[in-house]
Backbone as a ProteinNet text record, in pm:
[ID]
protein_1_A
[PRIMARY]
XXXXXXXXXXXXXXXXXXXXXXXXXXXXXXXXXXXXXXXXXXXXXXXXXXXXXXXXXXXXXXXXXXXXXXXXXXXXXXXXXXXXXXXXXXXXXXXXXXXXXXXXXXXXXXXXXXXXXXXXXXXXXXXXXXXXXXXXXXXXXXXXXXXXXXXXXXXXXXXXXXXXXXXXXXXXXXXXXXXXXXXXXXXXXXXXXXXXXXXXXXXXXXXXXX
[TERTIARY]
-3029	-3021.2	-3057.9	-3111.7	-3136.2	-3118.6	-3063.2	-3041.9	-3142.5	-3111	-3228.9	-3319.8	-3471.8	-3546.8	-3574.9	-3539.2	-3602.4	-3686.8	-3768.5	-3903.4	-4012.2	-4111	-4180.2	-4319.3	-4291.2	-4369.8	-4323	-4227.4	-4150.8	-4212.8	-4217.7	-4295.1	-4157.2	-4018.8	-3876.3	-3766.2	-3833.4	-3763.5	-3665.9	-3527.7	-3386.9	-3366.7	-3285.7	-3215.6	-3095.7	-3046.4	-2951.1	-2799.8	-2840.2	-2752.8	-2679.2	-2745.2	-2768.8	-2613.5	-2473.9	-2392.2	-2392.5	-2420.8	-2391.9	-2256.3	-2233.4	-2122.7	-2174.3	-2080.2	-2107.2	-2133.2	-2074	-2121.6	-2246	-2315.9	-2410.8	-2520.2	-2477.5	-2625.2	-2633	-2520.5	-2521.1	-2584.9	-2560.4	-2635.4	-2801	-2880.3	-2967.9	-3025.4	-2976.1	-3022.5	-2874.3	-2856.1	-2787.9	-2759.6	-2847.1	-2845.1	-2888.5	-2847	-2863	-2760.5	-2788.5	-2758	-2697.5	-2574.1	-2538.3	-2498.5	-2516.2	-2525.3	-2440.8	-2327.1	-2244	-2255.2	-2195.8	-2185.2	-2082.5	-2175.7	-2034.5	-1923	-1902.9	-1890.5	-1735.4	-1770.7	-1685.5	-1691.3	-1784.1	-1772.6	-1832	-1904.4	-1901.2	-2065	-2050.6	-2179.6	-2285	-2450.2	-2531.1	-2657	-2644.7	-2828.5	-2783.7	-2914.7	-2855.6	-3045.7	-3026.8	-3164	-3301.4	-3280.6	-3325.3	-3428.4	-3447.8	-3623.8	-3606.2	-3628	-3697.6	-3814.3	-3876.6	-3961.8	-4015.1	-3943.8	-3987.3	-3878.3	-3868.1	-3769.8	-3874.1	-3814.3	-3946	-3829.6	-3831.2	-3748.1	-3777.2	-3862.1	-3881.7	-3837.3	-3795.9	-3725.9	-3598	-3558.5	-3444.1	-3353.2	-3471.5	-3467.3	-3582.9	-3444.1	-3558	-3600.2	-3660.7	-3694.2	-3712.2	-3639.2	-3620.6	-3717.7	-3751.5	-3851.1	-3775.1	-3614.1	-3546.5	-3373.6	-3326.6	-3178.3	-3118.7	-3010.3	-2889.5	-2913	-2937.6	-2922	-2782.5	-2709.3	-2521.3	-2495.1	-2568.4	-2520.1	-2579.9	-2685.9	-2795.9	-2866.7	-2792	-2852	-2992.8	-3070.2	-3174.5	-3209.4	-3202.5	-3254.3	-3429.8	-3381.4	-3513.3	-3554.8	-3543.6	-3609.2	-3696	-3765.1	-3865.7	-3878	-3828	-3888	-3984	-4008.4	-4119.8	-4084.1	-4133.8	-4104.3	-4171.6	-4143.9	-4178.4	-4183.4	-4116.3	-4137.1	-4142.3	-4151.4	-4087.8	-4210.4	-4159.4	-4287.8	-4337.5	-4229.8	-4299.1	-4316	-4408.8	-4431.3	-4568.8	-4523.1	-4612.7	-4586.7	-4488.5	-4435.3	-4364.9	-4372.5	-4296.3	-4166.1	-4080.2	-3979.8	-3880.8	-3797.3	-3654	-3558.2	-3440.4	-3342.8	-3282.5	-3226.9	-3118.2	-2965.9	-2867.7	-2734.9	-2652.8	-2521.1	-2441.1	-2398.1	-2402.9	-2314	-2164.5	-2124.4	-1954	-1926.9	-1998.1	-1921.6	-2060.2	-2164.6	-2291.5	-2326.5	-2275.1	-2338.5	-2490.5	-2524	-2700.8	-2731.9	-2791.3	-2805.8	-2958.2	-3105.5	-3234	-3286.8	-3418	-3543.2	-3613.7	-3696.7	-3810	-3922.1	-4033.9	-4190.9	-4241	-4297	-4362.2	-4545.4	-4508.7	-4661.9	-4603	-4690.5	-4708.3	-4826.9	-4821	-4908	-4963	-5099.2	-5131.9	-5069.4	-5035.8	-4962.2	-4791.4	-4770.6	-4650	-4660.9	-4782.7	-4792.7	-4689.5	-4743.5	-4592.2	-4448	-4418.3	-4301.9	-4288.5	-4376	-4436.7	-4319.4	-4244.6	-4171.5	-4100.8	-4052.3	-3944.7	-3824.8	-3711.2	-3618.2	-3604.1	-3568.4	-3612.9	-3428.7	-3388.1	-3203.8	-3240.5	-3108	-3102.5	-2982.6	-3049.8	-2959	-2831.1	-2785.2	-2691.3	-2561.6	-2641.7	-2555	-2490.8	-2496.5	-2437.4	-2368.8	-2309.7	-2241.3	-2304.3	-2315.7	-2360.7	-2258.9	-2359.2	-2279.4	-2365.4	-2381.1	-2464.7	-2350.2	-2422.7	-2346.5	-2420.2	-2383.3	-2429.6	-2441.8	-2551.3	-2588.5	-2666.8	-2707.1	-2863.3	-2946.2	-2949.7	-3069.4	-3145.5	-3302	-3404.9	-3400.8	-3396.9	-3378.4	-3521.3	-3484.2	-3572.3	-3625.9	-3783.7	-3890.9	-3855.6	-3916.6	-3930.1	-3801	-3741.8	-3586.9	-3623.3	-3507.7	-3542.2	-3534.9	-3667.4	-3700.2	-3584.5	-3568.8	-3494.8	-3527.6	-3599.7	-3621.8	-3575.9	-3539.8	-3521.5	-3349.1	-3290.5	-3150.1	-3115.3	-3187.2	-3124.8	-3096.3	-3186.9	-3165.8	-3056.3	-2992.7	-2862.8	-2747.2	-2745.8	-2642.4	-2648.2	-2491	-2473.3	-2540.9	-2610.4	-2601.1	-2495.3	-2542.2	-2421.5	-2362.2	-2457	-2385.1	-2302.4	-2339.2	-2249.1	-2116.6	-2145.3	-2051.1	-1902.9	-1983.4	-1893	-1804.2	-1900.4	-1868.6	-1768.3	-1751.1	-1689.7	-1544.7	-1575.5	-1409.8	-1365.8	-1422.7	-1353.4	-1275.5	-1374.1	-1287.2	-1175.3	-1183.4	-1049.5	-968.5	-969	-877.4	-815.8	-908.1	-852.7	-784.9	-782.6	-650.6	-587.6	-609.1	-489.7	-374.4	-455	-314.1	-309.4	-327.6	-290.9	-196.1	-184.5	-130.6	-6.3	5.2	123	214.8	102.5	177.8	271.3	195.5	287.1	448.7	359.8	523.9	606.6	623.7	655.4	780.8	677.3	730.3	874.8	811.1	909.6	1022.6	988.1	1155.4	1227.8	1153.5	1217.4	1281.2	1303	1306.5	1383.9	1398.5	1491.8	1659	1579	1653.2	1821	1736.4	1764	1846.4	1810.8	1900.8	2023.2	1997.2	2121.6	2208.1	2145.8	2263.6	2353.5	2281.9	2291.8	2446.1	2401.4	2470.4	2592.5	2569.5	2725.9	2836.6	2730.4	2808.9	2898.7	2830.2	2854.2	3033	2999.7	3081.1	3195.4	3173.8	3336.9	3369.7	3293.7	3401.7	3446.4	3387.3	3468.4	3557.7	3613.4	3718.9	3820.1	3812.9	3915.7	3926.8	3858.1	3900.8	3982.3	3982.4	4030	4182.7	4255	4383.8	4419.2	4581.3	4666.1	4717.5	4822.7	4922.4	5051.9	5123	5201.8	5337.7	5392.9	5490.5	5632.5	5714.3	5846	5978.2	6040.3	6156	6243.9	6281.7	6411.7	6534.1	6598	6698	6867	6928.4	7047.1	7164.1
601.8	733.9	842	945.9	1058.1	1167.7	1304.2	1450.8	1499.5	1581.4	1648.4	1718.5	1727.1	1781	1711.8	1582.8	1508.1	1439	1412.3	1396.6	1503.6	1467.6	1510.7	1551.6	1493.7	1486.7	1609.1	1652.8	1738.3	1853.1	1937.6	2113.7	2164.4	2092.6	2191.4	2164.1	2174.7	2196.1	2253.7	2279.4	2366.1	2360.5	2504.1	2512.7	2484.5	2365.7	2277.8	2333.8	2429.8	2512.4	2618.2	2654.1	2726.3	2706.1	2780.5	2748.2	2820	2742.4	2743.5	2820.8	2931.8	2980.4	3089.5	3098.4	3211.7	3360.4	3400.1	3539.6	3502.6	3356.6	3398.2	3395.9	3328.2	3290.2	3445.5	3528.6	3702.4	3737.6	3731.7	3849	3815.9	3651.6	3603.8	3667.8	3675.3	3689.7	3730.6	3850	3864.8	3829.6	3778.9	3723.1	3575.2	3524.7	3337.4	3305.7	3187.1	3106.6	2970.6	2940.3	2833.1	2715.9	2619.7	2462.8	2392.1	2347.8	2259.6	2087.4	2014.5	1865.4	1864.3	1782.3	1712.8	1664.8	1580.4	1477.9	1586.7	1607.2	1682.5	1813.9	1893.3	2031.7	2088.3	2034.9	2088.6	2140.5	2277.6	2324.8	2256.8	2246.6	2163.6	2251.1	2389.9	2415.4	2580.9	2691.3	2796.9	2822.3	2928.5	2885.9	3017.7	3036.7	3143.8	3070.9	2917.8	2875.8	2780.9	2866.3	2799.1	2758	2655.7	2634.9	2625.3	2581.7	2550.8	2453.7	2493.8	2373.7	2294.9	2163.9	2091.3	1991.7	2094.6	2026.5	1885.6	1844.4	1704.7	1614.8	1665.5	1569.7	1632.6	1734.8	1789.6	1798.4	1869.5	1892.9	2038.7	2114.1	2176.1	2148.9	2230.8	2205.5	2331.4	2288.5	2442.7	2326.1	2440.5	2411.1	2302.8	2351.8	2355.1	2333.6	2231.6	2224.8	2199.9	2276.4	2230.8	2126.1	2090.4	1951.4	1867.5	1985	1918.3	1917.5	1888.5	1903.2	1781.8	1743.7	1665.4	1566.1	1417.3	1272.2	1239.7	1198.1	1150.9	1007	911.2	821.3	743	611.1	575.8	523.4	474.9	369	452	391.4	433.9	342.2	484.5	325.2	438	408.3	375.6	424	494.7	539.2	434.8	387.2	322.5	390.2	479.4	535.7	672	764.1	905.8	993.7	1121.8	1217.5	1182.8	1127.1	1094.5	968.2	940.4	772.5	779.6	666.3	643.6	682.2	788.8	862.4	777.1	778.1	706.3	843.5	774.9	877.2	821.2	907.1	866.6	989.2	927	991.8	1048.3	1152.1	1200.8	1254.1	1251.8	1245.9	1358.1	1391.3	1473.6	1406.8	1489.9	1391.7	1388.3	1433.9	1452.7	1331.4	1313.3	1177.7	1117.8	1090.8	1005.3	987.6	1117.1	1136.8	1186.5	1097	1097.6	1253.5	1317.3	1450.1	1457.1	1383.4	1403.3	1331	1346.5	1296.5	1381.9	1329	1402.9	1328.6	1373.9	1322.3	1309.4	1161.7	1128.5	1143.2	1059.8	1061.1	1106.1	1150.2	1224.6	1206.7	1237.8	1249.5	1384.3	1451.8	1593.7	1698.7	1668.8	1778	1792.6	1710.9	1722.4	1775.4	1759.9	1792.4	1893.4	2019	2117.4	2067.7	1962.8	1901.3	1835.4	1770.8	1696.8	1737.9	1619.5	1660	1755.5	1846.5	1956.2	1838.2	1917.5	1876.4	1890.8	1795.9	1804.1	1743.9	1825.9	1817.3	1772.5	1665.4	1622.8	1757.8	1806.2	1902.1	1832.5	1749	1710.4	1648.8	1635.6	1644	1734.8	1856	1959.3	2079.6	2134.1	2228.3	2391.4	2481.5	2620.2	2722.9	2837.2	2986.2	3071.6	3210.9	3308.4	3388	3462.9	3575.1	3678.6	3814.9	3892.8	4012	4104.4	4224.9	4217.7	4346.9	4358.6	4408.4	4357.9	4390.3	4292.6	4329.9	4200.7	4128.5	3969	3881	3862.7	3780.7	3729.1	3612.3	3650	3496.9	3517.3	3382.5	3366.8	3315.9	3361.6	3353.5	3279.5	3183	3077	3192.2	3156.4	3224.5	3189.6	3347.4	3279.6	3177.9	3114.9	2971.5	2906	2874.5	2755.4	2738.5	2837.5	2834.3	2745.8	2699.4	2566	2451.7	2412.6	2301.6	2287.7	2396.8	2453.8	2422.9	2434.3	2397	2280.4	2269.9	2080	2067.2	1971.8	1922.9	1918	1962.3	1947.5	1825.5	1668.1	1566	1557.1	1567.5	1534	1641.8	1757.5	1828.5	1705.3	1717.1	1616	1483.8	1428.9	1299.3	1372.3	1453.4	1466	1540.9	1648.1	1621.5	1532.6	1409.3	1277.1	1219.1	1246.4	1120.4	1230.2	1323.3	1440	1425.1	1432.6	1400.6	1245.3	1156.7	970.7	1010.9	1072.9	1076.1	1194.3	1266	1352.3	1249.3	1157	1119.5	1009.4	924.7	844.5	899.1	1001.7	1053.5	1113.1	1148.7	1168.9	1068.4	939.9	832.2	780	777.4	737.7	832.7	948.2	1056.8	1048.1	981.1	949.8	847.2	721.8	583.3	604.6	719.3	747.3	827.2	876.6	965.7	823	744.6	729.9	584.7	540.1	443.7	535.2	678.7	717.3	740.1	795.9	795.5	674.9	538.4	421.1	422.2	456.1	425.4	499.8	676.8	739.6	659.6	613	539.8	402.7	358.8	231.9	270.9	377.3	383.9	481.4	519.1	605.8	485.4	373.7	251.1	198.7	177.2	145.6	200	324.8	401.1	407.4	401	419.2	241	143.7	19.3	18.8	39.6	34.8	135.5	222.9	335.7	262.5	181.2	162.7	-13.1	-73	-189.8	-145.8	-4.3	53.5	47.6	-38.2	-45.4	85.5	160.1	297	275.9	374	340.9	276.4	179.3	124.4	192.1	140.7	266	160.7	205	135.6	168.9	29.2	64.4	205.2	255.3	334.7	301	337.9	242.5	335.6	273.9	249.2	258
-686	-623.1	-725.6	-653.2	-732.2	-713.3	-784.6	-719.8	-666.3	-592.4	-544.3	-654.7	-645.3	-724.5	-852	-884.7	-971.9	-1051.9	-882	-902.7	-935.8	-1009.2	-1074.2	-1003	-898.3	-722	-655.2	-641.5	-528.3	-583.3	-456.2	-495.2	-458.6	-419.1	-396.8	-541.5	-677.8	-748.6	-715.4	-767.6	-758.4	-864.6	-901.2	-1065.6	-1039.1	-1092.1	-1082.4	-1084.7	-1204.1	-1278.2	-1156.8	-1090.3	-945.8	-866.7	-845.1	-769.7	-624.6	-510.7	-373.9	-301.1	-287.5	-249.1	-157.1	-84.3	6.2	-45.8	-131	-230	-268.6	-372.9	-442	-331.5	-139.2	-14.9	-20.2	8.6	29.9	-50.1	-183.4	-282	-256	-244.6	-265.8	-92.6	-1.5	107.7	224.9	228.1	315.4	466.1	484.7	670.1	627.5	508.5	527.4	665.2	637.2	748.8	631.6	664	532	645.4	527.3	605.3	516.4	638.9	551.7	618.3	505.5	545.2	654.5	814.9	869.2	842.1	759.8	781.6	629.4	563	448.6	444.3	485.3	524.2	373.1	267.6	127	190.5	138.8	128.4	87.5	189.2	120.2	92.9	133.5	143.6	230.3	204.5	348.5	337.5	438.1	483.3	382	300	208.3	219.2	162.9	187.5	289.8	414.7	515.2	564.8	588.9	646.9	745.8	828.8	979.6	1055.1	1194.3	1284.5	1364.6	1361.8	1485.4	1553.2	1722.8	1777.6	1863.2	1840.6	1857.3	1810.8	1655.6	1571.2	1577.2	1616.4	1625.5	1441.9	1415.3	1245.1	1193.1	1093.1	1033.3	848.8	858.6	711.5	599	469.4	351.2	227.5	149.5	80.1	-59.9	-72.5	-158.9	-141.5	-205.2	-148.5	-306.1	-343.8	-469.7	-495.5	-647.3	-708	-718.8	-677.5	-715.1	-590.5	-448.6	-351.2	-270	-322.2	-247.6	-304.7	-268.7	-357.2	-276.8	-306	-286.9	-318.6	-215.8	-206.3	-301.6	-368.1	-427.4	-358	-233.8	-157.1	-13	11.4	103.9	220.2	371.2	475.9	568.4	659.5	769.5	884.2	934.5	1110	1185.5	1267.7	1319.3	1536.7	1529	1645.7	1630	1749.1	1781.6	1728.9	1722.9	1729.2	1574.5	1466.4	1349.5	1309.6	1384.2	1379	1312.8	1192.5	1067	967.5	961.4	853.3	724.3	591.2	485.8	453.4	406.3	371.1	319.7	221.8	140.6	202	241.6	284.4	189.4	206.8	110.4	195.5	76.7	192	108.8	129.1	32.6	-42.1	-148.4	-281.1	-298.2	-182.9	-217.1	-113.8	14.7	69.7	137.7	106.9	51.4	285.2	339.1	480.3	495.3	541.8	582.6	611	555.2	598.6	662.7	609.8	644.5	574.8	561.9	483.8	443.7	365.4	246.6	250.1	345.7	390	289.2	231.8	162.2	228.1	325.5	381.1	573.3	637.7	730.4	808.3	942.5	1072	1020.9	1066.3	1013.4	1045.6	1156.5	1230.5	1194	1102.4	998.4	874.4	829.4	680.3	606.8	680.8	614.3	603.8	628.7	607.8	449.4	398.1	310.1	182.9	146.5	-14.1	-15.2	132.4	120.5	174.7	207.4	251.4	446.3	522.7	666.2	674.9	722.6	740.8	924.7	922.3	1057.2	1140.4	1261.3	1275.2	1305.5	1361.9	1415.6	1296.8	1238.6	1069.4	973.4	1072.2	1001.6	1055.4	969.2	1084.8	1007.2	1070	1028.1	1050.7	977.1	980.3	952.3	992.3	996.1	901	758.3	684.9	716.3	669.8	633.9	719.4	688.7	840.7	907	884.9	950.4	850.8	740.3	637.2	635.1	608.4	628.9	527.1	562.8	540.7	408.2	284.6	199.4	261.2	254.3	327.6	466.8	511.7	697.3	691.1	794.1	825.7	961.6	1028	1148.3	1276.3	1329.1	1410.5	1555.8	1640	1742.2	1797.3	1842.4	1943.3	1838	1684.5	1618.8	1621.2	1649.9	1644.1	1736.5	1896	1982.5	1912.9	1748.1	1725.3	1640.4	1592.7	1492.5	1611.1	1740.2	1837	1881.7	1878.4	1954.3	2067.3	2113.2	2229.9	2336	2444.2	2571.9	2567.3	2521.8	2552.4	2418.5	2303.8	2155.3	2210	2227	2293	2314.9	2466.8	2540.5	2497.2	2366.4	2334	2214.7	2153	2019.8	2148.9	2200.6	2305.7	2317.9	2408.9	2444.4	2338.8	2211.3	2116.3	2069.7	2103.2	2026.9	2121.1	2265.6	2367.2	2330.7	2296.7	2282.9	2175.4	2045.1	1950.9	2023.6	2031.3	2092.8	2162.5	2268	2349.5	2274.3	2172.1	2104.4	2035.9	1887.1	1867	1973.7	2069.4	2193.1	2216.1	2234.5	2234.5	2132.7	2007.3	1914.5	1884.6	1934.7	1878.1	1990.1	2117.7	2240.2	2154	2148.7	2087.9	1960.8	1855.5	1763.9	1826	1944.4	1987.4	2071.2	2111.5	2189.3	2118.3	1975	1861.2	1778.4	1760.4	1707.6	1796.9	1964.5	2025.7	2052.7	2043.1	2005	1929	1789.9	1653.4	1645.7	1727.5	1698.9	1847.9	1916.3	2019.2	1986	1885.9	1806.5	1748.6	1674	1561.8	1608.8	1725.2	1848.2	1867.3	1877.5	1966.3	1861.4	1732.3	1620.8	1566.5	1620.2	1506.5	1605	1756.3	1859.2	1844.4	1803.6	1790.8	1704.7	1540.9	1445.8	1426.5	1554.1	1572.5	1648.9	1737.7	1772.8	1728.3	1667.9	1572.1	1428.4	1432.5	1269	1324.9	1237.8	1265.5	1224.2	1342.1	1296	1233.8	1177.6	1071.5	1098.5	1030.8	1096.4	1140.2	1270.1	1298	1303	1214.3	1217.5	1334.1	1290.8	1424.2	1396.2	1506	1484.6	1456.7	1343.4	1291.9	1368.3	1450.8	1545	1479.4
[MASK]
++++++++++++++++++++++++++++++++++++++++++++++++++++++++++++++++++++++++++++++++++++++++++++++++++++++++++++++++++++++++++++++++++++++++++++++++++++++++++++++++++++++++++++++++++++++++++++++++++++++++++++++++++

C-alpha cells in the first residue's frame, strides 16, 4: 500500500505536511464542501480541487486528496463492466479504518480521460458537508446537477433505516429480557429473605415462675 501522491506518475501530488480541518477547507475555500469516511467519519478530501461528477458511475472526481488521509492501493484490476468498462485502476481507501473510498484511472475509455491519475471517490462511501458563505468559491466548485450524486439514494435510504429499526428492536429486546431477569432476581431474593425470617429462630421465652 501506498499514501496518496506517491507515485511519481500522479499529476495529484498533496503536501503531506498539509492538515485537513474544517478551519484550514474555510480559510483555503470558503464554500468547500468536506468529505468524510463512512464507515469512521475521519475527514478524507473537500472539494477545493474538483474535477468533475459522472453520474453513471455515481462518483466524482478532485485532482488531489491528503496523504495522511488516503492509502492507495499497489495492485491493479480491470473493469470488466459498466459505463467504465476496460478501465485499469488501483483503489484507494482511508487510512484510519482501510474503507474502500474509490479509484485512481490508470488507463481509461476516451471519454474518461479527465479522470486519469486523479482521485474518483465512490459517492456512496461518504458522507458530506457544505461550509462557509456566499463568497466565490476557489476553482470549479460542483456544479448544481452534481450534488444528486453527494445524496443517498431513496433505496440505501431505505435499507440503512431497516437495519437501524432491526437493532433498534433488537436492542428493545434485549433490555426487555434484562428487566424482566432482574425482575426475577429481586423476587428470588424477596422469597429468599421472608423464609430465612421466619426459619430465624425468636428469642427464647421462659416460664413464669409461681
Amino acid at each position: 500500500m501506498s499514501r496518496a501522491g506517491d507515485s511519481d506518475g500522479d499529476r495529484n501530488k498533496y503536501n503531506g505536511n498539509k492538515e485537513l480541518s474544517e478551519g484550514a477547507a474555510a480559510a483555503v475555500n470558503p464554500n468547500a464542501i468536506v468529505f468524510q469516511c463512512l464507515s469512521c467519519l475521519q475527514i478524507v478530501a473537500d472539494s477545493t480541487t474538483w474535477v468533475r461528477a459522472t453520474p453513471e458511475l455515481r462518483t466524482f472526481t478532485l485532482q488531489s486528496a491528503p496523504a495522511d488521509t488516503i492509502t492507495i492501493s499497489d495492485e491493479l484490476s480491470t473493469s470488466h463492466d459498466g459505463h467504465d468498462l476496460g478501465s485499469t485502476y488501483a483503489t484507494f481507501s482511508c487510512s484510519n479504518c482501510t474503507h474502500i473510498l474509490g479509484k485512481i484511472y490508470r488507463t481509461t475509455p476516451r471519454y474518461l480521460d479527465d479522470l486519469r491519475d486523479y482521485f474518483t471517490f465512490d459517492a456512496s462511501a461518504l458522507k458530506n458537508y457544505q461550509i462557509g458563505s456566499d463568497e466565490a468559491a476557489n476553482g470549479p466548485p460542483p456544479a448544481d446537477t452534481d450534488f444528486a450524486i453527494l445524496k443517498p439514494e431513496p433505496d440505501a435510504v431505505a435499507q440503512r433505516l431497516a437495519i437501524m429499526e432491526t437493532v433498534i428492536m433488537a436492542m428493545h429486546d434485549e433490555v426487555e429480557q434484562l428487566k424482566s431477569e432482574v425482575a426475577a432476581l429481586r423476587n428470588d431474593a424477596g422469597v429468599n429473605y421472608d423464609s430465612d425470617a421466619r426459619r430465624r429462630p425468636g428469642p427464647a421465652r421462659g416460664r413464669k415462675k409461681t
